[in-house]
N, C-alpha and C positions, 0 to 999 in steps of 0.2 A: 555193664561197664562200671557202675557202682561198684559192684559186688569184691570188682578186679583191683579194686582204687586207683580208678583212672578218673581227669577230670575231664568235663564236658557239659553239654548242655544239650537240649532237645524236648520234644512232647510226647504226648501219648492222650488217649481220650479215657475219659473217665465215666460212668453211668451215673446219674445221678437219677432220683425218682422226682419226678414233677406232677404232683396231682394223679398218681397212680397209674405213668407214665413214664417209662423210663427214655432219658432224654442222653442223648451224648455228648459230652462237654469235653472240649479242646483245653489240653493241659499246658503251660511249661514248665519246663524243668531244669536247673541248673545244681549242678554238685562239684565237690572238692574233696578230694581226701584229706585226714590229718591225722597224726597220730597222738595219742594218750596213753600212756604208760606202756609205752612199748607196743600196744596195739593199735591194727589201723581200722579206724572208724570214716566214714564220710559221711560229707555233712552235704544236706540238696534243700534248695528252696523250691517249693510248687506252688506255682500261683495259675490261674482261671486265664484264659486266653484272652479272653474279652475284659478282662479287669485291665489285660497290659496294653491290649489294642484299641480299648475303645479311647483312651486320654488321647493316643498317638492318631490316629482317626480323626477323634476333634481340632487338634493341632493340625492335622492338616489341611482339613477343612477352613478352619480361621487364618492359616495361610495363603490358601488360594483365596478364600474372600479379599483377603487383605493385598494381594496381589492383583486381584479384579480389580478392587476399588485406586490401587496407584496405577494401574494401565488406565483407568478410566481419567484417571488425574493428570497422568501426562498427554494423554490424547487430548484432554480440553483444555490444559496450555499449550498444546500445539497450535490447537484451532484456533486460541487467543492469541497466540504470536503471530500466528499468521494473519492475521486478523489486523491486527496493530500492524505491522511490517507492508501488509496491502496498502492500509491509511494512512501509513506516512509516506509512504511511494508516492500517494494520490495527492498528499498535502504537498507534498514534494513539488509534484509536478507541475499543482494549479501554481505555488508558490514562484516555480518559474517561469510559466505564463503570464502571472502578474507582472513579473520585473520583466518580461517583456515587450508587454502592453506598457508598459510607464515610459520604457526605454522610446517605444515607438509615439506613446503619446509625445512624450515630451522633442524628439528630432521634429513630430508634424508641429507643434509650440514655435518651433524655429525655424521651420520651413514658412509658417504662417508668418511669425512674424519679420521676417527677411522681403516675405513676397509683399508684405504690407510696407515696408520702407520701400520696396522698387517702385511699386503703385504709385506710391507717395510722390516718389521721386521723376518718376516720368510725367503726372499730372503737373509736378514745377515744371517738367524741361517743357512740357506742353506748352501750358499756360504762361511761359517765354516765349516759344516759338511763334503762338500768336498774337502774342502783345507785338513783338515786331513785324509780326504779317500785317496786321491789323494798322498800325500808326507808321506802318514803311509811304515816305510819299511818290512813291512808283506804285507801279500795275504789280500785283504779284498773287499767281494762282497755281491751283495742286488738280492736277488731271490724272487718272487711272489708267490705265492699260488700255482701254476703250476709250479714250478722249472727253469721257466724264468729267465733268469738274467736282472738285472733291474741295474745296475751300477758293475762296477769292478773297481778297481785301476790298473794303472802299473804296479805295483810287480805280481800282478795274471795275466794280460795279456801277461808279460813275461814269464811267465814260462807256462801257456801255449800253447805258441807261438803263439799267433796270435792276432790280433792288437785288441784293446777294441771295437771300433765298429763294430766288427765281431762277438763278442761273447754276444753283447748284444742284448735282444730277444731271444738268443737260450737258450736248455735246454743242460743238461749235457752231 
């Protein structure tokens, strides 16, 4: 194809002797025609197969390294993100626990302290109730369901003789 001056490119193997050995070496080849004073000459470069291939070889080799080594980079910021995104979910979640527990402590704060003013408030209505049981100058007493006495005053434990904690718990 040369010979025709046509351009193109391609190989051929070459013999070389190695140590008194002849060895086969993969060629390439690229040409071009041109002309010089009216005649046509071509012109080819030939270079070693492995001069061209092995640079491209290495490059590719340092590519896939370099391709392993960012697969491996994004897979352990995956794992990092994910990672992080678990533990805030998890912080998340004690975090709404907490303002629940607070919410709840604080309603029982107020339940507590409500139930402590009724307390409060009922030992006053009590401790009225029996100041006038107590200094009423009539008979006045508290019997159960069963005709237990459950409170007497004074005036009723005098007259019927016998001291109030005597007659309390009993029936008639």
């Amino acid at each position: 194809r040369m010979t025709k001056g046509e351009e193109g490119a391609g190989y051929y193997y070459s013999v070389w002797w190695d140590v008194d050995k002849p060895k086969f070496v993969k060629k390439l080849t690229a040409f071009a025609p041109i002309r010089l004073q009216n005649e046509l000459w071509s012109i080819g470069i030939t270079m070693g197969y492995d001069e061209v291939s092995d640079p491209v070889k290495v490059y590719a080799r340092n590519i896939s390294v370099a391709m392993g080594l960012l697969m491996l980079v994004f897979f352990g910021a995956g794992i990092w993100f994910y990672k992080v995104q678990k533990t805030k979910l998890e912080i998340e979640a004690e975090v709404q626990s907490a303002k629940k527990l607070l919410s709840t402590n604080e309603r029982l704060k107020q339940e507590i302290t409500e139930r402590k003013l009724a307390e409060h408030n009922l030992r006053e209505s009590e401790d009225r109730l029996k100041a006038i049981v107590y200094n009423s100058p009539t008979e006045v007493f508290l019997q159960d369901k069963d005709g237990r006495y459950i409170l007497v005053n004074p005036r009723f434990a005098e007259n019927v003789g016998l001291a109030a904690d005597e007659i309390t718990g009993r029936t008639a």
